[in-house]
PQR file of N, CA, C, O and H, with PARSE charges and radii, in Angstrom:
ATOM      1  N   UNK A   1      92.555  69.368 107.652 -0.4000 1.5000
ATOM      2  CA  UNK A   1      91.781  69.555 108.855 -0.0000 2.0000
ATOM      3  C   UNK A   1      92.471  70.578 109.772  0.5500 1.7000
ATOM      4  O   UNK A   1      91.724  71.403 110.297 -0.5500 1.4000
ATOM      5  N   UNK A   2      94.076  70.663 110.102 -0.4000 1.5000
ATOM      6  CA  UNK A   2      94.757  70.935 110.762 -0.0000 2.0000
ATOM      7  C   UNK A   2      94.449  72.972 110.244  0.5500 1.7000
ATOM      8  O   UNK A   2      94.199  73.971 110.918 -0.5500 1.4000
ATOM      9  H   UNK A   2      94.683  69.992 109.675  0.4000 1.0000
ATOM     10  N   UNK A   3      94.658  72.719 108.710 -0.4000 1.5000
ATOM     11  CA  UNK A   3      94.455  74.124 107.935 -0.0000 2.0000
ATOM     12  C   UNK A   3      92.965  74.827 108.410  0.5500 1.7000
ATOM     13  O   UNK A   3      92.907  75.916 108.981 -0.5500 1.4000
ATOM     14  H   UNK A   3      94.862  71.907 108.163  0.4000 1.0000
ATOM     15  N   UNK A   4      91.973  74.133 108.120 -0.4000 1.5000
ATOM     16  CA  UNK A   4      90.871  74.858 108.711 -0.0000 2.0000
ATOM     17  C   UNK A   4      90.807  75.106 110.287  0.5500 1.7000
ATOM     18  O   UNK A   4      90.120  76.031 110.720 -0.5500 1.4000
ATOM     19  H   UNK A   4      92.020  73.248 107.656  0.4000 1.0000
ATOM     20  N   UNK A   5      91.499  74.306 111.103 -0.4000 1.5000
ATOM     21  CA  UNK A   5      91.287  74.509 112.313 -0.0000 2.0000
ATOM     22  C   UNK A   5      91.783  76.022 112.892  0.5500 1.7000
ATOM     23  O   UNK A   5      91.146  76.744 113.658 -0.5500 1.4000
ATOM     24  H   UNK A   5      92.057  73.555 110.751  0.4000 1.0000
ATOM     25  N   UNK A   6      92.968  76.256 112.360 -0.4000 1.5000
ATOM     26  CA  UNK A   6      93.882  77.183 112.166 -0.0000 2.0000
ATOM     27  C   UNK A   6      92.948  78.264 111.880  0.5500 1.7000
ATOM     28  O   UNK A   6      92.503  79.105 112.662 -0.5500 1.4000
ATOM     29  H   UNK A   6      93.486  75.669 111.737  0.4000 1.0000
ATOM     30  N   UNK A   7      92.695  78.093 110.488 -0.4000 1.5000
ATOM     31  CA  UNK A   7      91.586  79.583 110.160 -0.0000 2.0000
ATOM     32  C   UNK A   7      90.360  79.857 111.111  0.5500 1.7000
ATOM     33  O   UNK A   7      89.826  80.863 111.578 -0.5500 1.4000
ATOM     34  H   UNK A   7      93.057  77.411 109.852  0.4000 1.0000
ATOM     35  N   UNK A   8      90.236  79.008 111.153 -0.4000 1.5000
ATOM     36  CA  UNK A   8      89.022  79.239 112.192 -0.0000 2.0000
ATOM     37  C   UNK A   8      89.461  80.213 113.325  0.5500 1.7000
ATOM     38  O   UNK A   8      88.847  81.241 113.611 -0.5500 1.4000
ATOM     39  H   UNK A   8      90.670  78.191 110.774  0.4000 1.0000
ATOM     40  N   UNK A   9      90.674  79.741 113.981 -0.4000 1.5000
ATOM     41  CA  UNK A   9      90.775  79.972 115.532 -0.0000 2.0000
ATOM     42  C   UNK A   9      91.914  81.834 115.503  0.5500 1.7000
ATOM     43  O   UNK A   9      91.817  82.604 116.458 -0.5500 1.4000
ATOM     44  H   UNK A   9      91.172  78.906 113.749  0.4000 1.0000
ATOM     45  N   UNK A  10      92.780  82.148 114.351 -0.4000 1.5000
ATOM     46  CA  UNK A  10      93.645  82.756 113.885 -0.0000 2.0000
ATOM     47  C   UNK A  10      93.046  83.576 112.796  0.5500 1.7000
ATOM     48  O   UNK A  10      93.483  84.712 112.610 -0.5500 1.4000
ATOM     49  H   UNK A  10      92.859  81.523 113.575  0.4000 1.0000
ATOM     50  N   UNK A  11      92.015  83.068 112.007 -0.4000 1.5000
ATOM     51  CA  UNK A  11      91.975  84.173 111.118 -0.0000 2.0000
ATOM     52  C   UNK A  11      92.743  83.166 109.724  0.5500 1.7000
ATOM     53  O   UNK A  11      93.367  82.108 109.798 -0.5500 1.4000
ATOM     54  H   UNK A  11      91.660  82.146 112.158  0.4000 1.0000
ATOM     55  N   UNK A  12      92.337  84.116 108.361 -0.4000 1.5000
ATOM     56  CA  UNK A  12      92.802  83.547 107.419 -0.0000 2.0000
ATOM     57  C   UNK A  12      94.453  83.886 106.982  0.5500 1.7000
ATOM     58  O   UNK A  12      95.355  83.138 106.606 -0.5500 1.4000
ATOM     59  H   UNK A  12      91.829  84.976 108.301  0.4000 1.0000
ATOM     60  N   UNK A  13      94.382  85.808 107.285 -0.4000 1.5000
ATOM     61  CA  UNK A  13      95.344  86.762 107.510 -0.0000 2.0000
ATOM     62  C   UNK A  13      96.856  85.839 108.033  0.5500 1.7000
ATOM     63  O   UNK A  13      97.840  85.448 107.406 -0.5500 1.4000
ATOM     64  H   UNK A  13      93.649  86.416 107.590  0.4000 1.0000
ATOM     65  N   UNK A  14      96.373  85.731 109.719 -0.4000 1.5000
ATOM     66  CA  UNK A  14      97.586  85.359 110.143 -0.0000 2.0000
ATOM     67  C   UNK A  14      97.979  83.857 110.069  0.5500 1.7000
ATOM     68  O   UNK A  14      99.118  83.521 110.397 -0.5500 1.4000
ATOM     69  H   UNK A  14      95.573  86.048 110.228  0.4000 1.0000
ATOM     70  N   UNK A  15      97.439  83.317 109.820 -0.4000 1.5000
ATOM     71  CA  UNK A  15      97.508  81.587 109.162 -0.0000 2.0000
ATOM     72  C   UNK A  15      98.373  81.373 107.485  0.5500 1.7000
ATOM     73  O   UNK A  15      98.952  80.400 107.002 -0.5500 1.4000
ATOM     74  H   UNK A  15      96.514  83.590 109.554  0.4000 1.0000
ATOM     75  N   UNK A  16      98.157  82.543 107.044 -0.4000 1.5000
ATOM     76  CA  UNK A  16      99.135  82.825 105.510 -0.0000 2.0000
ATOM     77  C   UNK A  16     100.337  83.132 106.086  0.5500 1.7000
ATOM     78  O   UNK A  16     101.282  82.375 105.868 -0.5500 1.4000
ATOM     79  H   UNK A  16      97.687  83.333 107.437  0.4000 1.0000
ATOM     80  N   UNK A  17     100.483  84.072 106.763 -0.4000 1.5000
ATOM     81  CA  UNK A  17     101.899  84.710 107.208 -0.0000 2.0000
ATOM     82  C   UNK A  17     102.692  83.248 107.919  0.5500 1.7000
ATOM     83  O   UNK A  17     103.875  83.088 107.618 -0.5500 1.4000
ATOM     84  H   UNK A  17      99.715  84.688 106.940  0.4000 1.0000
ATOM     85  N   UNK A  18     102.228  82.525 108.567 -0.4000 1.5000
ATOM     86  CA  UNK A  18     102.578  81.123 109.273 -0.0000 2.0000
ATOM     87  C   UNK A  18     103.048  80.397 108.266  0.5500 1.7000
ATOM     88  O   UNK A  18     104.157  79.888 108.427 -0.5500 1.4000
ATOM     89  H   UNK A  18     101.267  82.655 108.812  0.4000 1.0000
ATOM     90  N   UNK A  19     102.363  80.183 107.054 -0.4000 1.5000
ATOM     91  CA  UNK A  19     102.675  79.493 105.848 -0.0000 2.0000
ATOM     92  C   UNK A  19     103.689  80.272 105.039  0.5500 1.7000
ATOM     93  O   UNK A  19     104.599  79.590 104.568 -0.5500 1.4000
ATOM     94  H   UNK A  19     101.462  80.597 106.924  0.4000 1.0000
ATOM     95  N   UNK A  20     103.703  81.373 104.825 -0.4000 1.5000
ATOM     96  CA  UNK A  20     104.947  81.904 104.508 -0.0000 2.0000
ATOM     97  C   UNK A  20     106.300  82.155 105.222  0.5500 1.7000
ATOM     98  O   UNK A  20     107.314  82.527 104.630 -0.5500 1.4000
ATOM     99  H   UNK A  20     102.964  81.927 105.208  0.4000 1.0000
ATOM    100  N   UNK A  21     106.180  81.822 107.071 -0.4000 1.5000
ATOM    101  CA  UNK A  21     107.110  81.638 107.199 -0.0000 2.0000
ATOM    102  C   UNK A  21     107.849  80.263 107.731  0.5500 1.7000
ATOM    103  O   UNK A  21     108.886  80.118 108.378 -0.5500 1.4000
ATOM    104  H   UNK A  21     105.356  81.520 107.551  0.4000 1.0000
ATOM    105  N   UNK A  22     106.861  79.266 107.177 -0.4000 1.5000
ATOM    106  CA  UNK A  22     107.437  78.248 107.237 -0.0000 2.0000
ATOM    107  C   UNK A  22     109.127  77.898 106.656  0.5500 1.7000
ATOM    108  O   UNK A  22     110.032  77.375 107.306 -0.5500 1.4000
ATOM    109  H   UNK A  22     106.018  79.384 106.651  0.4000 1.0000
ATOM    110  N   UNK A  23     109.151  78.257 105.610 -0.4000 1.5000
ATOM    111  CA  UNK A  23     110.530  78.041 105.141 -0.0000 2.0000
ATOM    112  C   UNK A  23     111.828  78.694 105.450  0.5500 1.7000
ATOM    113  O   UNK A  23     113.005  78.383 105.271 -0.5500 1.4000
ATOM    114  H   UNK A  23     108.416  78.682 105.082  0.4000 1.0000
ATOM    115  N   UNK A  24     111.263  79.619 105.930 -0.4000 1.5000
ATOM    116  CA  UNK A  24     112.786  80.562 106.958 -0.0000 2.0000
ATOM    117  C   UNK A  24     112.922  80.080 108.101  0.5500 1.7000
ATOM    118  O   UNK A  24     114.032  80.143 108.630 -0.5500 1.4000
ATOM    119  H   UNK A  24     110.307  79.872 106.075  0.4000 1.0000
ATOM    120  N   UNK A  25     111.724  79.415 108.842 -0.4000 1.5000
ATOM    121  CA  UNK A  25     111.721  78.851 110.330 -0.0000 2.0000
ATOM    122  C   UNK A  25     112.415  77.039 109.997  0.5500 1.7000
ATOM    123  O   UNK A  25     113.030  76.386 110.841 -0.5500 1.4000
ATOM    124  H   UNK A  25     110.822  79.364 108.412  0.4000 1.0000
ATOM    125  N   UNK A  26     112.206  76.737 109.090 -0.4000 1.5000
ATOM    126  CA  UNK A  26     112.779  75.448 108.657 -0.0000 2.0000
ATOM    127  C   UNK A  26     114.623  75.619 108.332  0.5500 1.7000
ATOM    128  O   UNK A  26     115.345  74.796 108.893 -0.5500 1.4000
ATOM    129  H   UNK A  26     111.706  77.267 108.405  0.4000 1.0000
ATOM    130  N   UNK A  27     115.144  76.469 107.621 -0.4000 1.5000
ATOM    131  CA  UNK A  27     116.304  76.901 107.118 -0.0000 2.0000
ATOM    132  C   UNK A  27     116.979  77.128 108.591  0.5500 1.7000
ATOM    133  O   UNK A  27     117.981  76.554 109.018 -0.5500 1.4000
ATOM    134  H   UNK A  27     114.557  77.138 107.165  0.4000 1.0000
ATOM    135  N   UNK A  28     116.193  78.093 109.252 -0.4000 1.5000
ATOM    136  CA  UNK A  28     117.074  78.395 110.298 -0.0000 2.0000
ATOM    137  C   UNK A  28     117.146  76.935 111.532  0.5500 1.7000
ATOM    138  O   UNK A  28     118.235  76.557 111.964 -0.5500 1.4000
ATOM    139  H   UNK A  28     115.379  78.559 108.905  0.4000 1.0000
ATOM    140  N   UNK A  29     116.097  76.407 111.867 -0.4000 1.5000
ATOM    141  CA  UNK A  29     115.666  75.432 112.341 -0.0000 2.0000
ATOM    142  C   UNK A  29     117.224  73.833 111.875  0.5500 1.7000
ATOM    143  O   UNK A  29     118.005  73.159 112.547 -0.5500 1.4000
ATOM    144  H   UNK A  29     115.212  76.714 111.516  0.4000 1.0000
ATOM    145  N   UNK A  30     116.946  73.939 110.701 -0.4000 1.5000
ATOM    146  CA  UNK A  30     117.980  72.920 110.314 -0.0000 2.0000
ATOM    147  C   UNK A  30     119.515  73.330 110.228  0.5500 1.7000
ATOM    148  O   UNK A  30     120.358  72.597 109.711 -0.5500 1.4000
ATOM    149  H   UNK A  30     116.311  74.486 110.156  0.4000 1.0000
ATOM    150  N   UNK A  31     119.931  75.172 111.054 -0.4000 1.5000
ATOM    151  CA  UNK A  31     120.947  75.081 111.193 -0.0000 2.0000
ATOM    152  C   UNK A  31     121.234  75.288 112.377  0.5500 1.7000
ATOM    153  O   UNK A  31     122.423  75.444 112.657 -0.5500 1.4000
ATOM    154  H   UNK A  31     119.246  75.768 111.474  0.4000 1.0000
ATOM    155  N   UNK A  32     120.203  75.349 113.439 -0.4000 1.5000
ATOM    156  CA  UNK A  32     121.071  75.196 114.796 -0.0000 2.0000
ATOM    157  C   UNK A  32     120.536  73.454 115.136  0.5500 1.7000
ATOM    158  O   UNK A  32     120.627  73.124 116.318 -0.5500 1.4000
ATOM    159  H   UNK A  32     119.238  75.222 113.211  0.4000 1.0000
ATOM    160  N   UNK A  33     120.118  72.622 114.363 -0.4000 1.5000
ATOM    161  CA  UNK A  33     119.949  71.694 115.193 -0.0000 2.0000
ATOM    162  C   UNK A  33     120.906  70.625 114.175  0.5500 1.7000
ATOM    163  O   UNK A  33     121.994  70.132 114.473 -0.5500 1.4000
ATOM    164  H   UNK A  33     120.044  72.890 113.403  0.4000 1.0000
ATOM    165  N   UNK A  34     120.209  70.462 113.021 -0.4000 1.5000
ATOM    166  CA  UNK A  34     121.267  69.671 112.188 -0.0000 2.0000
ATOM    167  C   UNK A  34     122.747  70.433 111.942  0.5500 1.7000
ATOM    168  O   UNK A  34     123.680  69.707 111.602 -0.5500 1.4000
ATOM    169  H   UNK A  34     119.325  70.862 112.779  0.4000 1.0000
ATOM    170  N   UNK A  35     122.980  71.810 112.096 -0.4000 1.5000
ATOM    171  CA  UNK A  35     124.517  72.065 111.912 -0.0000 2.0000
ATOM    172  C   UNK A  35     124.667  71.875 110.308  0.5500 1.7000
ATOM    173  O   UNK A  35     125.681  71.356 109.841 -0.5500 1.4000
ATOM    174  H   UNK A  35     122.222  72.401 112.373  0.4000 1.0000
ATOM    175  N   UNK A  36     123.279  72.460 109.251 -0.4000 1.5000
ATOM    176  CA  UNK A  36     123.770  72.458 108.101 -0.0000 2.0000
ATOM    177  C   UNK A  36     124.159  73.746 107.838  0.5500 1.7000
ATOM    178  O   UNK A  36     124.195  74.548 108.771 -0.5500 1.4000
ATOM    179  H   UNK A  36     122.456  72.882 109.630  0.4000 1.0000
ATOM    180  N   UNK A  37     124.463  74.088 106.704 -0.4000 1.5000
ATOM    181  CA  UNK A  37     125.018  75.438 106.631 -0.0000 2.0000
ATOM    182  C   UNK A  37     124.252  76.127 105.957  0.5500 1.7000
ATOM    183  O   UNK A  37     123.457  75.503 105.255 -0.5500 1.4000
ATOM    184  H   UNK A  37     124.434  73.437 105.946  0.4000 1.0000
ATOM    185  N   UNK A  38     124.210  77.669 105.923 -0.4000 1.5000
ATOM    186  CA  UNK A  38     122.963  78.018 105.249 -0.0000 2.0000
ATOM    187  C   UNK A  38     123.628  78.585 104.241  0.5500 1.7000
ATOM    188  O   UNK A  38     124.613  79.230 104.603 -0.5500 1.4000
ATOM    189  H   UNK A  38     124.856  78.176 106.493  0.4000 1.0000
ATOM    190  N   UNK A  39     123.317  78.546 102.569 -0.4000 1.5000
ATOM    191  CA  UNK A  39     123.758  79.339 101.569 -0.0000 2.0000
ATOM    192  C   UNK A  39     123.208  80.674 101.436  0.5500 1.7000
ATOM    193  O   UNK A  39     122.255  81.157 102.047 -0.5500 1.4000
ATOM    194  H   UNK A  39     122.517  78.022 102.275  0.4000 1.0000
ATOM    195  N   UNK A  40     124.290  81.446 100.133 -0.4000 1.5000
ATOM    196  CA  UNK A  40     123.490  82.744 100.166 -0.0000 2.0000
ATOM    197  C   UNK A  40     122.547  82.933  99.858  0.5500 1.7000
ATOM    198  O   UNK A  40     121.908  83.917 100.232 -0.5500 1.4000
ATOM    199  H   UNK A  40     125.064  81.053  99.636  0.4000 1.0000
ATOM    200  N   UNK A  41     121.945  81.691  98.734 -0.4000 1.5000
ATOM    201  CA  UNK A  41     121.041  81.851  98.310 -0.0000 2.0000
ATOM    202  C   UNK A  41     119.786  81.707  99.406  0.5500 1.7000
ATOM    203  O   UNK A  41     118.887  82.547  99.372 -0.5500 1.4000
ATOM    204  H   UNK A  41     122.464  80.892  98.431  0.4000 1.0000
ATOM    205  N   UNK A  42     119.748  80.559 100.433 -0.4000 1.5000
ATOM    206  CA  UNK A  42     118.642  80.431 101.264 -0.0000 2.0000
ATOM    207  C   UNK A  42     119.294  82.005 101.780  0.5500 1.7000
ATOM    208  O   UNK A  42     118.689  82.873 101.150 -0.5500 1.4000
ATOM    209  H   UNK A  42     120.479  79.876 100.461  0.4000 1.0000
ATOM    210  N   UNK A  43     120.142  82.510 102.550 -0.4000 1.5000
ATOM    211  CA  UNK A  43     119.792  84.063 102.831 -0.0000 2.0000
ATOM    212  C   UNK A  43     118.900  85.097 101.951  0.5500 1.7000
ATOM    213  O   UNK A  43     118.218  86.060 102.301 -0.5500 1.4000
ATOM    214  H   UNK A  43     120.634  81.806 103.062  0.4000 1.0000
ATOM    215  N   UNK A  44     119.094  84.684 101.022 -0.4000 1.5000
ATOM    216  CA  UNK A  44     118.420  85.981  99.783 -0.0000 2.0000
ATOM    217  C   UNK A  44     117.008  85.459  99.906  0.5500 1.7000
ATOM    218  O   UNK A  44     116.208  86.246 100.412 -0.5500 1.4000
ATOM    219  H   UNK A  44     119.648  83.901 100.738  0.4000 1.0000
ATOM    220  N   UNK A  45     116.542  84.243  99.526 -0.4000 1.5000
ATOM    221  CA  UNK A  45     114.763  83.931  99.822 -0.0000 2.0000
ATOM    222  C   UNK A  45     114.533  84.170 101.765  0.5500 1.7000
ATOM    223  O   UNK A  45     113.427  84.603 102.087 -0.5500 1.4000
ATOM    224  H   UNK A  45     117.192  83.603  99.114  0.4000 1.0000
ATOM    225  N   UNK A  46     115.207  83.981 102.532 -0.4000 1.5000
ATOM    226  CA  UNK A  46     114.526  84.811 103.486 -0.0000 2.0000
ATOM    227  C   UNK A  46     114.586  86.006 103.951  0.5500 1.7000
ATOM    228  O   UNK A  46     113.955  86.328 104.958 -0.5500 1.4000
ATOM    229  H   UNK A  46     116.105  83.629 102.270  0.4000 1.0000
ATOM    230  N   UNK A  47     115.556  87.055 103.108 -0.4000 1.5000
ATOM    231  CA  UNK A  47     115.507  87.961 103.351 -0.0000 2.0000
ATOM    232  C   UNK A  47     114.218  88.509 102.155  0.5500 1.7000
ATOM    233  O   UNK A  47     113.727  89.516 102.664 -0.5500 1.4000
ATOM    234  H   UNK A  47     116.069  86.793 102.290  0.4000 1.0000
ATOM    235  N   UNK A  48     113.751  88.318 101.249 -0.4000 1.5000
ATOM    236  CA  UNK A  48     112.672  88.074 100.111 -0.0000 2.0000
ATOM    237  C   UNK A  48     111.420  87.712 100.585  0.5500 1.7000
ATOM    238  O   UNK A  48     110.324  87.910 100.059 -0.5500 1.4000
ATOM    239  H   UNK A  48     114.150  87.499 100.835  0.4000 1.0000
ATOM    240  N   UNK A  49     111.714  87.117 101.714 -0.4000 1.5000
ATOM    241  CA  UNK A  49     110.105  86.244 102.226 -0.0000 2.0000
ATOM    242  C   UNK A  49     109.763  87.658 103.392  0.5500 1.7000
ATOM    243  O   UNK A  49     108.714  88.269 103.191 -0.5500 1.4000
ATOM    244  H   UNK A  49     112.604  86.956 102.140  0.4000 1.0000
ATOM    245  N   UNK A  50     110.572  88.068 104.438 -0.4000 1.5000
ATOM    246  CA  UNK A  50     110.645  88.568 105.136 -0.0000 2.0000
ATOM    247  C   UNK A  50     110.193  89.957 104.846  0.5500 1.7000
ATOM    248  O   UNK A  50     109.210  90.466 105.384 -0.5500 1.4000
ATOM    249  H   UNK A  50     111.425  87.572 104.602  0.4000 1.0000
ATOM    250  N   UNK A  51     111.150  90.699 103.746 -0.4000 1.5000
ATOM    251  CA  UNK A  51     110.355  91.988 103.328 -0.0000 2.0000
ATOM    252  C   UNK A  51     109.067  91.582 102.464  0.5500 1.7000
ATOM    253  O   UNK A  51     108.077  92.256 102.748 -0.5500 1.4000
ATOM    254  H   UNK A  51     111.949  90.285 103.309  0.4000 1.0000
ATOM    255  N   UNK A  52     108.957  91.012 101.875 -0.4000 1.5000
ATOM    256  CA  UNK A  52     107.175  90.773 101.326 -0.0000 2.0000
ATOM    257  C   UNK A  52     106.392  90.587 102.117  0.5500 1.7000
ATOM    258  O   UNK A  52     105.246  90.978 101.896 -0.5500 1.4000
ATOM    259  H   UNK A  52     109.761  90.465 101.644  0.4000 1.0000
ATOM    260  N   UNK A  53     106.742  89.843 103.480 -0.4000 1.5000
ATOM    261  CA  UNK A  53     105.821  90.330 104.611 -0.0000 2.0000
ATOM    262  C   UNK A  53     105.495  91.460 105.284  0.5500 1.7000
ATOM    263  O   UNK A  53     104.339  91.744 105.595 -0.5500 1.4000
ATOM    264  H   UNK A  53     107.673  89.525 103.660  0.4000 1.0000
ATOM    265  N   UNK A  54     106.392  92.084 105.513 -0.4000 1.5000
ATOM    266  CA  UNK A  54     106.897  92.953 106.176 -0.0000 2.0000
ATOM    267  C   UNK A  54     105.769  94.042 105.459  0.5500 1.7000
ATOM    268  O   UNK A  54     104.707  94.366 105.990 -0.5500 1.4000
ATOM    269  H   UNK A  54     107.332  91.854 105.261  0.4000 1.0000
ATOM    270  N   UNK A  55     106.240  94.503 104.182 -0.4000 1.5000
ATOM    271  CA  UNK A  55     105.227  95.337 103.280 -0.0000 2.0000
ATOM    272  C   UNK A  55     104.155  94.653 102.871  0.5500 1.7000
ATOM    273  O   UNK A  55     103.594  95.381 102.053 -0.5500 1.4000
ATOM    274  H   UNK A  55     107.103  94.240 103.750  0.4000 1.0000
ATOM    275  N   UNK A  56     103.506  93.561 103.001 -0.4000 1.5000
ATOM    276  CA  UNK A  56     102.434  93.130 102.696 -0.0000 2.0000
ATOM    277  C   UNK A  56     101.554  93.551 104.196  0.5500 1.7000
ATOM    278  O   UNK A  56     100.412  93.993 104.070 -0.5500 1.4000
ATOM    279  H   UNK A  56     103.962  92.969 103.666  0.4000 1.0000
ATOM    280  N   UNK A  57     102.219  93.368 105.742 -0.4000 1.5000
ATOM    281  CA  UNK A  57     101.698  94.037 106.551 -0.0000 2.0000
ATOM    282  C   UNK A  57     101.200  95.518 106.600  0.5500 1.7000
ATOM    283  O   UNK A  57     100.068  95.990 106.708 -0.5500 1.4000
ATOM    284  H   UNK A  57     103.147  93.010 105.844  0.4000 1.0000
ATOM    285  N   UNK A  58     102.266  96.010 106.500 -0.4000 1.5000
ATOM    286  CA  UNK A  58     102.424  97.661 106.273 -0.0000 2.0000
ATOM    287  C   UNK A  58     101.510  98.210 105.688  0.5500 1.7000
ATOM    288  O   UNK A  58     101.047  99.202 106.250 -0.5500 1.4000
ATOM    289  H   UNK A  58     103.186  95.627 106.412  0.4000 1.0000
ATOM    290  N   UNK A  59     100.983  97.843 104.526 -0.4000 1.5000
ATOM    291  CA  UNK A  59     100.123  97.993 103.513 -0.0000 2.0000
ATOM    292  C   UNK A  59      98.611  97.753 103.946  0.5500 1.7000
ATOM    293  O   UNK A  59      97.747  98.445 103.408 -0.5500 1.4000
ATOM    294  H   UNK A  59     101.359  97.037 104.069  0.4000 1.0000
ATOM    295  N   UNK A  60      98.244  96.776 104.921 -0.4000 1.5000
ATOM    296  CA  UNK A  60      97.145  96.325 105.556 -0.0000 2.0000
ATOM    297  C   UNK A  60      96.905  97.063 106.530  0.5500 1.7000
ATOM    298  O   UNK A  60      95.785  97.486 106.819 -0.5500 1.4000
ATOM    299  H   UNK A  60      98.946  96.213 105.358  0.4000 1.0000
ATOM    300  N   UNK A  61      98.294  97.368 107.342 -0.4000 1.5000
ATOM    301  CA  UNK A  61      97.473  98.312 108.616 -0.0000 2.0000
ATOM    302  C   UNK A  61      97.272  99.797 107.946  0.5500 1.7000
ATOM    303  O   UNK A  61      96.277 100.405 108.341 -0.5500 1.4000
ATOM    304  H   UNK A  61      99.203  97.024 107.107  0.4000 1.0000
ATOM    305  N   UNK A  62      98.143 100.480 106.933 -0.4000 1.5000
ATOM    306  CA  UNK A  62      97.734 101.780 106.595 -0.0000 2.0000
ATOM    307  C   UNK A  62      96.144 101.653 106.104  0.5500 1.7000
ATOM    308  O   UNK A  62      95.282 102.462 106.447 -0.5500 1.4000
ATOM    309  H   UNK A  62      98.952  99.987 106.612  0.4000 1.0000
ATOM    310  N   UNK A  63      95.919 100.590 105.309 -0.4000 1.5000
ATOM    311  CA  UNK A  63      94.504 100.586 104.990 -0.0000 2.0000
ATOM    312  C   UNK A  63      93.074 100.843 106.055  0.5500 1.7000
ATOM    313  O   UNK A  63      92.078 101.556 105.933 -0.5500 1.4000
ATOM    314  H   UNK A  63      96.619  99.933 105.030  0.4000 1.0000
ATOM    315  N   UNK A  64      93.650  99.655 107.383 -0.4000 1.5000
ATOM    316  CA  UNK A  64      93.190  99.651 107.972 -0.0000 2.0000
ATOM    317  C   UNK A  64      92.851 101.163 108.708  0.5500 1.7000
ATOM    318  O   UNK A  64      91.696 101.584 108.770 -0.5500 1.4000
ATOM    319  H   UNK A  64      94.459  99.076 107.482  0.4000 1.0000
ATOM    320  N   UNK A  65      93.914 101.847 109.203 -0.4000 1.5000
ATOM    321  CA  UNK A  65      93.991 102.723 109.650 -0.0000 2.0000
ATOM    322  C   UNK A  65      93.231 103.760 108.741  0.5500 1.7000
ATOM    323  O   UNK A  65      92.701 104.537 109.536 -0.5500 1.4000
ATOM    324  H   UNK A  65      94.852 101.504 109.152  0.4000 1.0000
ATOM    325  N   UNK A  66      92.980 104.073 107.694 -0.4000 1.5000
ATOM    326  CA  UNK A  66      92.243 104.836 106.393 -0.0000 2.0000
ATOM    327  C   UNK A  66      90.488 104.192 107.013  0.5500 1.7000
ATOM    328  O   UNK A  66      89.679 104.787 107.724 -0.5500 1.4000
ATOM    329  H   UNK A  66      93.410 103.442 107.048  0.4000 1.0000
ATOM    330  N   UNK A  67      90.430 103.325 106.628 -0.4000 1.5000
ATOM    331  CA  UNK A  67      89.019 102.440 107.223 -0.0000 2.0000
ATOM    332  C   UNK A  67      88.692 103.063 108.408  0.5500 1.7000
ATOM    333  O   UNK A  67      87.474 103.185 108.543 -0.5500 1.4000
ATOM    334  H   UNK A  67      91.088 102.842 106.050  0.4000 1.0000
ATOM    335  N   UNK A  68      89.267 103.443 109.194 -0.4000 1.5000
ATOM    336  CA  UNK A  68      88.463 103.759 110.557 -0.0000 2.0000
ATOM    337  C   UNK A  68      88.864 105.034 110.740  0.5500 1.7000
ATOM    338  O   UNK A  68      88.698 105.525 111.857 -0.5500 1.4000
ATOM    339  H   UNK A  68      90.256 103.344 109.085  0.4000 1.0000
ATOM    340  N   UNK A  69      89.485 105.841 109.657 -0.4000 1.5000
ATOM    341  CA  UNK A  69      89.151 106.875 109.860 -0.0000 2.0000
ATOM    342  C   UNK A  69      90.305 107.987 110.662  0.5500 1.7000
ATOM    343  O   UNK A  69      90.132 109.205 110.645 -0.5500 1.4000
ATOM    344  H   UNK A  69      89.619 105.441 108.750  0.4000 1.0000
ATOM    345  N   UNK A  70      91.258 107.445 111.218 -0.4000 1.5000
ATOM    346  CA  UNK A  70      92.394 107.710 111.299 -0.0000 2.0000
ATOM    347  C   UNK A  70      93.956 108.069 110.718  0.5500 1.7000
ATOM    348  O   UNK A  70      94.695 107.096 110.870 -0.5500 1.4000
ATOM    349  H   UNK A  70      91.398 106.455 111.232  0.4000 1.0000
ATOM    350  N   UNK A  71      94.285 108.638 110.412 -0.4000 1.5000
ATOM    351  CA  UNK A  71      95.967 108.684 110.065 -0.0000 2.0000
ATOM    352  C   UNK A  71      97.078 108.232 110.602  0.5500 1.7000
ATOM    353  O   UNK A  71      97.242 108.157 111.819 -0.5500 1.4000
ATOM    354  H   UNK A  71      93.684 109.428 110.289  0.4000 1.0000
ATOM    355  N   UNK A  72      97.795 107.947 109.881 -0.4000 1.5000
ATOM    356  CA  UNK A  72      99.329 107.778 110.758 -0.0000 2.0000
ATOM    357  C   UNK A  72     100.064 108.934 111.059  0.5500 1.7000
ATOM    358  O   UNK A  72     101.131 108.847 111.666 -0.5500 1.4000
ATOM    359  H   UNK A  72      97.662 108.008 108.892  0.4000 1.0000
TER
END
């Protein structure tokens, strides 16, 4: 319920990116409050989550920007 409410009000777009950054906001989340430690490995999946966003954006606005007719 909570998921559709979301799409509805956000879009489908930015409601994925929320879900993908759930797990870097959790990692970091459980080390300033629980004081766990973060491995390299959780560094390497959010630095992994982060650029796949990053260029999964990038990629959407050049499109976008092509769509209406504009350049960068």
């Amino acid at each position: 319920m909570t998921w559709n409410f979301a799409v509805r009000v956000l879009g489908s777009v930015k409601t994925s990116v929320y879900i993908y950054m759930v797990p870097v906001i959790t990692t970091v989340t459980s080390a300033l409050i629980l004081k766990e430690t973060i491995t390299k490995t959780a560094v390497c999946g959010i630095a992994l989550t982060l650029v796949g966003l990053f260029l999964s954006e990038s990629r959407k606005s050049k499109k976008e920007c092509v769509k209406h007719g504009y350049a960068e």
